[in-house]
N, C-alpha and C positions, 0 to 999 in steps of 0.2 A: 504494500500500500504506500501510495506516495504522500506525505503529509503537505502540508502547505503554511505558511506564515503563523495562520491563525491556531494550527493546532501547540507549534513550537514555543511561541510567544505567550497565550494565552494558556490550552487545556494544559498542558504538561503542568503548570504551578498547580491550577485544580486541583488535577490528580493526587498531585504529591501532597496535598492539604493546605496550601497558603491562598485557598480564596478569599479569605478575612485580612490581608496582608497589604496594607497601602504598596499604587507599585506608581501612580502620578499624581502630581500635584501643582494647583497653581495657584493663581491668587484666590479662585473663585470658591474652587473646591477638590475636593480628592477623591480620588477612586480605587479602589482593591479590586484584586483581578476575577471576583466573581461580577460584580460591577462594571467592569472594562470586558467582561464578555459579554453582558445583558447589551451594554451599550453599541458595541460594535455588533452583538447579531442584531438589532434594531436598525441599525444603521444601513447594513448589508439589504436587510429585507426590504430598507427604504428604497435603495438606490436598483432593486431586482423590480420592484413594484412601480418604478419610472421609466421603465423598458432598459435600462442600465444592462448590459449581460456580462459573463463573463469574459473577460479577455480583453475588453474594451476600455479604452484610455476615457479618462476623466480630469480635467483641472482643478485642483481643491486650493482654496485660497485660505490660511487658517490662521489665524493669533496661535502666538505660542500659548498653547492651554494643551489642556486635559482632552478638548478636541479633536487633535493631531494623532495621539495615540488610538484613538476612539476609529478615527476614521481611516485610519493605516492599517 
C-alpha cells in the first residue's frame, strides 16, 4: 500500500497515541493532531465537493497560521 502525506504526517501520531498532543500554533489558536485531522479531512471534502479532484493544482494564499498546516 502506498501511503501519502496525510497518513505520514497526520495518522501515524494517532496511532501511536498523541492525538491530544499540541502539534501548531498561532496567535489565534492551536490545534493537536486529532484536530488537525478533523480539520484537514473537512477541508479535503471541501475542496472534493467544489469539483476540486485529485491530482489537480490549486493556489492557496494563507497567513502564516494554523491554516497552512490545515490545508497542506
Amino acid at each position: 500500500m502506498t501511503e501519502n502525506a496525510f497518513a505520514w504526517f497526520i495518522d501515524r501520531h494517532l496511532a501511536e497515541g498523541r492525538g491530544a498532543r499540541p502539534v501548531f500554533h498561532d496567535a489565534w489558536r492551536a490545534v493537536d493532531y486529532a484536530g488537525l485531522r478533523a480539520e484537514a479531512s473537512r477541508f479535503g471534502t471541501a475542496l472534493l465537493g467544489s469539483g476540486i479532484r485529485r491530482e489537480q493544482r490549486i493556489v492557496l494564499i494563507l497567513q502564516d497560521s494554523v491554516d497552512f498546516p490545515v490545508a497542506f
